[in-house]
C-alpha positions in Angstrom: 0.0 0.0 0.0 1.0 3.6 -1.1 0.6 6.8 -1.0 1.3 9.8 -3.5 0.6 13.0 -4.2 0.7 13.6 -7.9 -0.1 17.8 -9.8 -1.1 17.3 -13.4 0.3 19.7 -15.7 -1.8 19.9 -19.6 -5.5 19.6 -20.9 -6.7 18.5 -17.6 -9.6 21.0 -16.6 -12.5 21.4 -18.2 -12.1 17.9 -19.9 -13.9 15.6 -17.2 -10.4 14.3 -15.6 -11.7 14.4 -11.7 -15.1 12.7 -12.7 -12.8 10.2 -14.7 -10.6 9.8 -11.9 -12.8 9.5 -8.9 -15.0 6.9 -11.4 -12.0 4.8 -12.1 -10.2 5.3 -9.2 -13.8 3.9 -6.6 -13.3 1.1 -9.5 -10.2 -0.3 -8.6 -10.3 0.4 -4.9 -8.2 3.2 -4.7 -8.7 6.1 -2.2 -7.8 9.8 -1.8 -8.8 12.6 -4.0 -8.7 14.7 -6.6 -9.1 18.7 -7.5 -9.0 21.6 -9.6 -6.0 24.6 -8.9 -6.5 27.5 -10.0 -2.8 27.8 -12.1 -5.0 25.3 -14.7 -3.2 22.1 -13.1 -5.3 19.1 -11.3 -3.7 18.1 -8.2 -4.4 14.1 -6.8 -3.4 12.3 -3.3 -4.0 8.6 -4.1 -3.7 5.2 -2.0 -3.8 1.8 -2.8 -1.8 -0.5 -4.9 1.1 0.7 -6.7 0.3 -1.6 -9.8 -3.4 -0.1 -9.3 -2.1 3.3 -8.7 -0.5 2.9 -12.2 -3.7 1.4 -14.1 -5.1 4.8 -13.3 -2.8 6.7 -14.2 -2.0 5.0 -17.6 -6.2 5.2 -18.1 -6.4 9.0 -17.5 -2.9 9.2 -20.4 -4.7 7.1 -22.8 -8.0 9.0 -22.5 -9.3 10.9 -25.9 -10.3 14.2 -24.2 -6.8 14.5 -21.3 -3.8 15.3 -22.1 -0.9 15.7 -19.2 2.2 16.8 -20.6 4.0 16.6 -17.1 3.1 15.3 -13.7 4.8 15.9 -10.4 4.7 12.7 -7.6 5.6 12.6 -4.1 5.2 9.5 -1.9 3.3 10.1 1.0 2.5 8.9 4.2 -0.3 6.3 4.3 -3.9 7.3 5.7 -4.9 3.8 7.7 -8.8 4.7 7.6 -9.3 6.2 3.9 -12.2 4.5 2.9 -13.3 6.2 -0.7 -12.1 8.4 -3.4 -13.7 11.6 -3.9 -13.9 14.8 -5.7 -12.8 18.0 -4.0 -14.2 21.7 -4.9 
């Protein structure tokens, strides 16, 4: 189990990436959350498997409407009672 923070630099507002994330993301049992920043990046804490952690992230590259041109990780610390992924505002 694993933590990381991750910023999104690209087409990634506007173009459904948290729905996509938080949808995929409740899919394969991952937790955290994702949200907009107002420089025009998406910002992302996620937990869960690393191999699982990595399915999501390949699926939000290989989407027709995202494009990230550069992302930014940082492992973080584990939160022991995460329970869901969710959207923030």
């Amino acid at each position: 189990m694993i933590r990381r923070h991750i910023v999104f630099h690209g087409r990634v507002q506007g173009v459904g990436f948290r729905y996509r994330s938080a949808m995929m993301a409740n899919e394969l049992g991952l937790t955290g959350w994702v949200r907009n920043q107002c420089d025009g990046t998406v910002e992302m804490e996620v937990q869960g498997k690393s191999l699982l952690i990595s399915r999501l992230i390949h699926e939000l590259k290989n989407d027709r409407y995202i494009e990230i041109t550069d992302m930014e990780c940082e492992a973080l610390p584990v939160k022991e009672h995460e329970v869901r992924f969710r959207t923030s505002y």
